[in-house]
DOKELO-43884 format. One record per residue (C-alpha): residue number from 0; residue in three letters; x, y, z. Coordinates in nm, 2 decimals, decimal comma. Layout:
% residues N
NUM	ala	X	Y	Z $
...
***
This chain:
% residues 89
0	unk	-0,49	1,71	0,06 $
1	unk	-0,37	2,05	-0,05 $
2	unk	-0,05	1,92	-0,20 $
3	unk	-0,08	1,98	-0,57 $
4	unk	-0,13	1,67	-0,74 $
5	unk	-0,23	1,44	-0,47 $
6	unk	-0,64	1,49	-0,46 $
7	unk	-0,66	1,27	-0,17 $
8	unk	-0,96	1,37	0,10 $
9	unk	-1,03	1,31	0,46 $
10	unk	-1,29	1,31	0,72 $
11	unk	-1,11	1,40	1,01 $
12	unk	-0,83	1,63	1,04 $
13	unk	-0,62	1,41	1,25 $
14	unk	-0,59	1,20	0,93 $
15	unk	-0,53	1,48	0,67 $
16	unk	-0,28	1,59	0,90 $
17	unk	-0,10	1,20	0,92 $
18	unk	-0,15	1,19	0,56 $
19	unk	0,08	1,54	0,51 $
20	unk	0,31	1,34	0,61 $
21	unk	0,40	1,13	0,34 $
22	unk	0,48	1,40	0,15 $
23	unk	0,77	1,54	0,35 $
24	unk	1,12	1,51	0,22 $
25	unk	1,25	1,33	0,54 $
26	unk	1,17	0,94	0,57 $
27	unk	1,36	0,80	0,84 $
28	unk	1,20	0,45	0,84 $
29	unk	1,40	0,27	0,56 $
30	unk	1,28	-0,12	0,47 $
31	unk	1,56	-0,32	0,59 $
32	unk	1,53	-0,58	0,27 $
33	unk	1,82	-0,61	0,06 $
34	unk	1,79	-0,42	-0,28 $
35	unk	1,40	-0,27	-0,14 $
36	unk	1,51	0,06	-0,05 $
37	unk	1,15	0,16	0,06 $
38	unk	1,16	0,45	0,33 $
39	unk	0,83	0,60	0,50 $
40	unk	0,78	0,90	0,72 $
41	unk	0,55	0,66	0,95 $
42	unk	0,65	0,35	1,11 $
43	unk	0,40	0,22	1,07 $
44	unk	0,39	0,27	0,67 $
45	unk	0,65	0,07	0,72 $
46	unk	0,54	-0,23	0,95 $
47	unk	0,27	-0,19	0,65 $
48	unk	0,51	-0,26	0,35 $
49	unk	0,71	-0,54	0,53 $
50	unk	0,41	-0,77	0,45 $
51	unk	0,48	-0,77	0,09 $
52	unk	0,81	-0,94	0,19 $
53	unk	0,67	-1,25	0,39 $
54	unk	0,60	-1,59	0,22 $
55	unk	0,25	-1,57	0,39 $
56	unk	0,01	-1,43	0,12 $
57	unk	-0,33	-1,49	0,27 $
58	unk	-0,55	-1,26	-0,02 $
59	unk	-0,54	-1,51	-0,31 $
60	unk	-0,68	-1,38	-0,67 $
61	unk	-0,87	-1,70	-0,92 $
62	unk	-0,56	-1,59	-1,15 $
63	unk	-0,31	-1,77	-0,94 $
64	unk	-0,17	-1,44	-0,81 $
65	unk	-0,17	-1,44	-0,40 $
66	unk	-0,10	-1,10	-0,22 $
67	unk	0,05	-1,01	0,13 $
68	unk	-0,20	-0,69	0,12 $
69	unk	-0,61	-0,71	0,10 $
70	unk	-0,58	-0,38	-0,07 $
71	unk	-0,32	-0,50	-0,33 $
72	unk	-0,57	-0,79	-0,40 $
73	unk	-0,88	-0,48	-0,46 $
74	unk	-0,62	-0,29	-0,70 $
75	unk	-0,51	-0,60	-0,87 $
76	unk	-0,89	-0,69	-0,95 $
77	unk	-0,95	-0,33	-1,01 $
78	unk	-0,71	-0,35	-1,31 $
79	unk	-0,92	-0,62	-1,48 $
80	unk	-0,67	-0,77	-1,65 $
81	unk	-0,66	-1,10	-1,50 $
82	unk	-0,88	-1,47	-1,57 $
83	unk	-0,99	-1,43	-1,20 $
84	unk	-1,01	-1,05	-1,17 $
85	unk	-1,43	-1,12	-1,24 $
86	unk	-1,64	-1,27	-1,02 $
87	unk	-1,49	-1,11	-0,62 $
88	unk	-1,31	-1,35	-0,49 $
***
């Protein structure tokens, strides 16, 4: 990504080009939860951040902690500061 700051990269263009996106002042696609006040360029950023409002948190952590997100669950472990961050599960 060329915007200054971001350093993410790409293998396709298609997906730099999605990924521009996000930085764009305009975000039409506001979360609909009261007192979230996410908004997203993409829908289906969106659709995406919903999960973390659903009761169903299927990606469970040995620290107790469940997540809506498998990638929340990798960046949660990735902090290492959990009893059940070691050990994958």
């Amino acid at each position: 990504c060329l915007i200054e700051g971001c350093g993410r990269a790409f293998p396709r263009k298609s997906a730099i080009e999605s990924h521009i996106q996000t930085h764009l002042e305009d975000k039409p696609f506001v979360c609909p939860h009261d007192d979230c006040g996410a908004s997203f360029v993409r829908q289906h950023d969106l659709r995406r951040h919903e999960r973390i409002h659903s009761d169903n948190k299927p990606f469970p952590c040995g620290c107790g902690k469940a997540f809506a997100r498998g990638d929340a669950l990798t960046r949660h472990r990735a902090r290492g500061i959990c009893s059940g961050a070691a050990g994958g599960r």
